[in-house]
C-alpha positions as CSV (number, residue, x, y, z in Angstrom):
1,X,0.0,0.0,0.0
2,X,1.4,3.9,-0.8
3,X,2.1,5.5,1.7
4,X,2.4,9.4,2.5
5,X,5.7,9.4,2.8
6,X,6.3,7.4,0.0
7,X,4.4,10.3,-2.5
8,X,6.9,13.0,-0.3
9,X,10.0,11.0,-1.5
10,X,9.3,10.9,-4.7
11,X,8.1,14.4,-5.2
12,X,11.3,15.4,-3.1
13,X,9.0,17.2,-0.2
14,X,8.6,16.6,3.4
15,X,5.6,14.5,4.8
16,X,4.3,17.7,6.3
17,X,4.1,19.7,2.7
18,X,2.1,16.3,1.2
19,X,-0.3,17.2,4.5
20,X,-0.8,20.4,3.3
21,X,-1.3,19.7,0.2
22,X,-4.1,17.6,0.5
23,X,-5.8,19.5,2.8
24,X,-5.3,22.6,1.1
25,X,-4.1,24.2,4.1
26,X,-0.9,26.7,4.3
27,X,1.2,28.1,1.7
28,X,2.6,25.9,-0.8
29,X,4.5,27.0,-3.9
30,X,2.2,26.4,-7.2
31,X,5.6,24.2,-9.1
32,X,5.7,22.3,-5.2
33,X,2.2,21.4,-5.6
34,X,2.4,20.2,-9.2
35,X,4.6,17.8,-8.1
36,X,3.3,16.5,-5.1
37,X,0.1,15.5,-7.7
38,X,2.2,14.0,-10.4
39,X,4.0,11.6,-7.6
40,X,0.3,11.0,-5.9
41,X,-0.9,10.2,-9.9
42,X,2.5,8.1,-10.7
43,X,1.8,6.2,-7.7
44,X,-1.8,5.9,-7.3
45,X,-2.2,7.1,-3.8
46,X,-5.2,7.1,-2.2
47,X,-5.6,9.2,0.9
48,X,-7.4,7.6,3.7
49,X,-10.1,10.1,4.1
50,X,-12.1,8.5,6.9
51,X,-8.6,8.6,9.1
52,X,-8.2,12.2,8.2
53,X,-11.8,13.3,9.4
54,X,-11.5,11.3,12.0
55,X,-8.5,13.2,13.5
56,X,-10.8,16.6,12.5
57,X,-13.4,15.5,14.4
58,X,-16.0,15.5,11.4
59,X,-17.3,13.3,8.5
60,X,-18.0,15.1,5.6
61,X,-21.6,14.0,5.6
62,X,-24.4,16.3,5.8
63,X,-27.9,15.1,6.7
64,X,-31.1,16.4,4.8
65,X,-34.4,15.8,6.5
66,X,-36.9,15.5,3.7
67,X,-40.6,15.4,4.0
68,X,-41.1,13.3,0.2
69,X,-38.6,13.6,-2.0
70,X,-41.1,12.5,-5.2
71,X,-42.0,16.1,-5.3
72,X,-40.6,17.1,-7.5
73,X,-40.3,20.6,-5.6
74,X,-37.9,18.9,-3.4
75,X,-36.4,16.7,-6.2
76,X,-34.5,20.7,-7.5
77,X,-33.6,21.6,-4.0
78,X,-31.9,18.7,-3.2
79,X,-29.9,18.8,-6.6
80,X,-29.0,22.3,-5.5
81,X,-27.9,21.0,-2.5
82,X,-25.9,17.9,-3.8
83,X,-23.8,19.9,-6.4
84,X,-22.8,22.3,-3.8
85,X,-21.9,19.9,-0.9
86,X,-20.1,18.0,-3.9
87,X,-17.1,21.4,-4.6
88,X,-16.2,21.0,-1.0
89,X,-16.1,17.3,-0.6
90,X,-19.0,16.7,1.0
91,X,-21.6,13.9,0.5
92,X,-25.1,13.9,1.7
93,X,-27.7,11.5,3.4
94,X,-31.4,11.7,2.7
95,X,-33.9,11.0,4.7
96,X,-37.5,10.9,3.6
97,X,-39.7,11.2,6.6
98,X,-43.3,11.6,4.6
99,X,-44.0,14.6,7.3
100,X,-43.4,12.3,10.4
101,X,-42.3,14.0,13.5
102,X,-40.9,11.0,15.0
103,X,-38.9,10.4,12.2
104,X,-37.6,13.3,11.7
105,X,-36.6,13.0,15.2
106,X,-34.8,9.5,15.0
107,X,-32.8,11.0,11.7
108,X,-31.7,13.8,13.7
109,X,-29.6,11.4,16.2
110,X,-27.0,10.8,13.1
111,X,-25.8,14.2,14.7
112,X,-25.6,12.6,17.9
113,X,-23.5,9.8,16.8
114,X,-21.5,11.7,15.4
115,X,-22.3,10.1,11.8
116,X,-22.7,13.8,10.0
117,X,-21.4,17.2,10.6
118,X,-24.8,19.1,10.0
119,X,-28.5,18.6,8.5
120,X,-30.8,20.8,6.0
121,X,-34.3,20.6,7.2
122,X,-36.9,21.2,3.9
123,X,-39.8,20.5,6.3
124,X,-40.7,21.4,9.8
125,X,-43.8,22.1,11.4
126,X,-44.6,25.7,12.3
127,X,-44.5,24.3,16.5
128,X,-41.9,21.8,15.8
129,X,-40.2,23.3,18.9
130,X,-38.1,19.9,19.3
131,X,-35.5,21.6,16.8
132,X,-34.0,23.8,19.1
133,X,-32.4,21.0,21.4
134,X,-30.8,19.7,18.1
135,X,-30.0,23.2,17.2
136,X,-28.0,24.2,20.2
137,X,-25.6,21.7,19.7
138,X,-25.1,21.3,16.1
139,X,-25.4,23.3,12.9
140,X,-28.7,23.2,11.0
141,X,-30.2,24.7,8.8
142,X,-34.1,25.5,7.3
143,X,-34.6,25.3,3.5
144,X,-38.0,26.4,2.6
145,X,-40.1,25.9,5.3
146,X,-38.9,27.3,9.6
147,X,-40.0,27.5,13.0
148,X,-40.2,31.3,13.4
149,X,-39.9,31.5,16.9
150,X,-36.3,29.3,16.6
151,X,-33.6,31.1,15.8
152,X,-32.1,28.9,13.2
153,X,-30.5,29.8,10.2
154,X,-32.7,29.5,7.0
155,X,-33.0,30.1,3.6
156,X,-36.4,30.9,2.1
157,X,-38.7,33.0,-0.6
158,X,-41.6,35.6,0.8
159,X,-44.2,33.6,0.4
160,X,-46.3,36.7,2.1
161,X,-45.4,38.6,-0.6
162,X,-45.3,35.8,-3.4
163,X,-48.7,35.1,-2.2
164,X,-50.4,39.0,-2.3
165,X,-48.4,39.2,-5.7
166,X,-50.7,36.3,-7.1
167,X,-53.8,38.0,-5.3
168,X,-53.1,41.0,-6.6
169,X,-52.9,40.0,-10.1
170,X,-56.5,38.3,-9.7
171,X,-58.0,41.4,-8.5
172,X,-56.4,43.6,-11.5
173,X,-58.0,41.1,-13.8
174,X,-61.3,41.7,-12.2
175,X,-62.5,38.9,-10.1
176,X,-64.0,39.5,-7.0
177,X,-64.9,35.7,-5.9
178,X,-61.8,34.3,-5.4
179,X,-61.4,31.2,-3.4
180,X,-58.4,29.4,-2.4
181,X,-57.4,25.7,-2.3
182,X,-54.4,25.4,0.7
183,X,-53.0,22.9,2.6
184,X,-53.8,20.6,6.2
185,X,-50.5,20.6,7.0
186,X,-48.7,23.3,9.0
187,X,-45.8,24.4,7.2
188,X,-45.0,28.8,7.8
189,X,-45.4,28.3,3.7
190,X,-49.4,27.8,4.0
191,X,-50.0,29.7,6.9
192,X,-48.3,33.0,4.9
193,X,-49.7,32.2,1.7
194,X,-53.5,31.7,3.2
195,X,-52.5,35.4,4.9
196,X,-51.5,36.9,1.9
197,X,-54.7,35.2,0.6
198,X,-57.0,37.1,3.4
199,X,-55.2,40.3,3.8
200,X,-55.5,40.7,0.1
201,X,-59.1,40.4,0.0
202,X,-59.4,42.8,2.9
203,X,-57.3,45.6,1.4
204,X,-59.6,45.1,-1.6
205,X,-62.4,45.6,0.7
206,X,-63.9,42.3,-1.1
207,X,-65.6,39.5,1.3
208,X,-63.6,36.9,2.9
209,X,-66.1,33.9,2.8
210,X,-65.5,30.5,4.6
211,X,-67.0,28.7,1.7
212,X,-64.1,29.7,-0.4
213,X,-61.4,28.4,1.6
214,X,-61.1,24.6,0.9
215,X,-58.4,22.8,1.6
216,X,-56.0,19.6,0.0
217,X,-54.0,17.1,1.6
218,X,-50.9,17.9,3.8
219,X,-48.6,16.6,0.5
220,X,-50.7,18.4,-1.7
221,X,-51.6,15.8,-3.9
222,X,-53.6,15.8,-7.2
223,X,-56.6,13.8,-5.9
224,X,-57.1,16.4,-2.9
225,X,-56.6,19.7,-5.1
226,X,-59.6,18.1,-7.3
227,X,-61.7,16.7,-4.7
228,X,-61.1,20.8,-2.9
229,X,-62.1,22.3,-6.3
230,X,-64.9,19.9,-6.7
231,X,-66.3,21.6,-3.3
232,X,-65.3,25.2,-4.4
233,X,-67.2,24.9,-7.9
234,X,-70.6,23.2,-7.6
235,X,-71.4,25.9,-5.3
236,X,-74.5,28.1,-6.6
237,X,-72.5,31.2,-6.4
238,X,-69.2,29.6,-7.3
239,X,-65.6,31.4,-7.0
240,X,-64.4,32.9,-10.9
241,X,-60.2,32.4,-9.5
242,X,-59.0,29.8,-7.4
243,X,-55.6,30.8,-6.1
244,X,-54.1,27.0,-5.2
245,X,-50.9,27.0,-3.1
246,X,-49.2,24.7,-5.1
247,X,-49.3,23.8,-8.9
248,X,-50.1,19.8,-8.1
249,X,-52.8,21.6,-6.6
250,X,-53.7,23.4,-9.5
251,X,-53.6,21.1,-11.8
252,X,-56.0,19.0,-9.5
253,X,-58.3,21.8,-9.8
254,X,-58.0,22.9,-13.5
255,X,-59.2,18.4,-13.9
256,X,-61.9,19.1,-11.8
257,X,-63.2,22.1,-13.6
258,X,-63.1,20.4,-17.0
259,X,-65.0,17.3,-15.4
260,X,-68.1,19.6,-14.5
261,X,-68.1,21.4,-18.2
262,X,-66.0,24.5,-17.0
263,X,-63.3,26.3,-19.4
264,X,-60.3,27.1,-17.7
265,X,-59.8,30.4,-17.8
266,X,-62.7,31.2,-19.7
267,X,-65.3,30.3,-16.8
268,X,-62.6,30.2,-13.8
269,X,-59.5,31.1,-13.5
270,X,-57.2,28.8,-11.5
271,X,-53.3,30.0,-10.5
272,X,-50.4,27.5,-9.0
273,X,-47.4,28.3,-6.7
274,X,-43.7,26.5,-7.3
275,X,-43.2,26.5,-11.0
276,X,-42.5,22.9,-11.4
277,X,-42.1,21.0,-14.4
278,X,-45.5,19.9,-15.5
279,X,-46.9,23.3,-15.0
280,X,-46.1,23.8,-18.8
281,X,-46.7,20.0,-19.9
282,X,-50.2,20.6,-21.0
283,X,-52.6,22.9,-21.4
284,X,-53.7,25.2,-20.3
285,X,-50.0,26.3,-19.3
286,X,-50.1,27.9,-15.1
287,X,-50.0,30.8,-13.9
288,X,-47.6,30.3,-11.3
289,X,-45.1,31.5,-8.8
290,X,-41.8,30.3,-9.5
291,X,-39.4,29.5,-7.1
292,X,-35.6,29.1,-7.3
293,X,-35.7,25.7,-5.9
294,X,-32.1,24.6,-7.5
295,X,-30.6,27.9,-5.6
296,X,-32.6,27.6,-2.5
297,X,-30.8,24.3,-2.2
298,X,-27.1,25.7,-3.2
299,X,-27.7,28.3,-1.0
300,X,-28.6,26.0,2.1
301,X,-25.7,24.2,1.5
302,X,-23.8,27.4,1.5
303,X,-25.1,28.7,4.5
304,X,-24.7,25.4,6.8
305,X,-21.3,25.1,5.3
306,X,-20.8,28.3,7.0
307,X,-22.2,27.3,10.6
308,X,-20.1,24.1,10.5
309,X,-17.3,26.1,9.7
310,X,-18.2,28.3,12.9
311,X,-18.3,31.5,10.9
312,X,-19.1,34.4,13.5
313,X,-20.6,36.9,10.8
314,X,-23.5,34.9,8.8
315,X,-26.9,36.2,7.7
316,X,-29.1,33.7,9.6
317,X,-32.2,35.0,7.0
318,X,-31.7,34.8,3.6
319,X,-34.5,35.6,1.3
320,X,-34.9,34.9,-2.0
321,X,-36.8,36.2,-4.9
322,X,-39.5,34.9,-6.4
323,X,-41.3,35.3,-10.0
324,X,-44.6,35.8,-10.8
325,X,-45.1,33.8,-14.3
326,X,-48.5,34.5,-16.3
327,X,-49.7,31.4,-18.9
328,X,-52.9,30.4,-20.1
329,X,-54.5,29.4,-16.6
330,X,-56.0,32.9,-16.0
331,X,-57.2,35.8,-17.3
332,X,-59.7,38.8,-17.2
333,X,-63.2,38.3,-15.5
334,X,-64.5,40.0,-18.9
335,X,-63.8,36.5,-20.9
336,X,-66.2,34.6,-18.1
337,X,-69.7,33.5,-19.2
């Protein structure tokens, strides 16, 4: 087997500059460095990378605590996450908990055993107070969805804003019975967009009514969003917008419509939130918020990497913009029978 001192002697360095080399730490001259590599390439030398982190104290894993990572909304985020924790050397475990606080729990004790460094939460109930025990000790980090009273760094959109932007938009077109479809579950995600929703309406002076508040399942799934927009639309005096918090949502809803004869937007016009890939795979193409999922999860990355690194100076809040994308899914109150 190579040895480290075997690549030093035949690159004509000491053991200590090979050391440095490898983990890019001190000064080494550039023409010292190249060859230190050509003798580690001439000899195929390995470095034994669990010995190293070992004597660092770490493991170059990172956890991420993921709530279904079918979703495609989660599917970018964690490729955002994976390319970035791949520059610095770092691979990551994923854990899909399918919105199980126990489970999310259990994963969490990899930090205890010491089997990862850090963990990206992408879900955590709005009272999941249990996070700031793990917090305390360890770096973490929310993508997406928080616990607002924790202080724990996190990385998000507005969806307050993102949310009165879609609301907004309905009531320039014109409506004035707009309902929305939101979620069971209680992510800070649906409890700011359903604000937005309300707030809207209020500013607008237009009623808030009960009746047009349905909501889908927890994972938002297709089969909720139509069996909500079923409930929304065979009312006498049905909506003419249906903001839906998610596009799986949406398209649930724009199905359901067409079942019981409506056009979409002709007779009701139905928006999404996320922007993900089948929002444009048939028609009528959403009207959607679009998130930067991909950099939501390169910037996680980047901020954890930060805490593990016990940076003193980090911006524990980082906001990210969103964009508001008109398709064929809605338009002016005008065009409704």
């Amino acid at each position: 087997m190579v040895k480290i001192a075997d690549v030093a002697k035949e690159a004509n360095v000491s053991v200590a500059t090979v050391s440095r080399v490898l983990n890019k730490k001190g000064s080494v001259k550039p023409e010292t460095c190249e060859r230190v590599y050509k003798a580690i390439e001439k000899l195929s030398f390995e470095p034994n990378m669990s010995a190293r982190n070992l004597r660092r104290n770490e493991t170059r894993v990172i956890l991420i605590i993921a709530p279904n990572i079918t979703n495609p909304y989660y599917a970018h985020i964690l490729a955002g996450i994976g390319d970035e924790a791949a520059k610095l050397g770092y691979s990551a475990l994923i854990y899909n908990t399918a919105g199980n606080e126990e489970r999310e729990k259990s994963s969490m004790d990899m930090l205890k055993r010491k089997r990862a460094d850090g963990a990206i939460l992408l879900a955590c109930n709005t009272d999941s107070l249990w996070v700031a025990e793990y917090a305390e000790k360890y770096p973490l980090v929310h993508c997406s969805e928080y616990v607002e009273k924790l202080d724990v760094p996190r990385v998000s959109i507005d969806n307050y804003k993102a949310a009165v932007d879609v609301m907004e938009y309905i009531i320039g077109l014109g409506h004035k019975k707009i309902a929305t479809i939101s979620s069971c579950n209680s992510y800070i995600s649906t409890v700011l967009r359903l604000q937005g929703y309300k707030d809207t309406l209020k500013k607008h002076s237009l009623a808030m009514k009960k009746r047009n508040i349905a909501f889908a399942d927890a994972e938002y799934s297709f089969k909720s969003g139509k069996t909500a927009a079923f409930d929304l639309l065979k009312q006498k005096d049905r909506p003419t917008a249906i903001f839906c918090i998610s596009d799986t949502i949406a398209l649930g809803a724009i199905t359901a419509a067409k079942e019981m004869g409506l056009r979409v937007p002709e007779d009701v016009t139905i928006t999404g939130f996320d922007d993900v890939d089948y929002t444009t795979m048939f028609h009528p193409y959403i009207t959607t918020i679009a998130q930067p999922c991909y950099e939501l999860g390169r910037e996680s990355f980047k901020l954890l990497h930060a805490c593990m690194s016990n940076k003193k100076e980090i911006d524990k809040k980082v906001i990210l913009p969103h964009k508001f994308i008109i398709r064929e899914s809605s338009a002016p109150i005008s065009t409704c029978n």
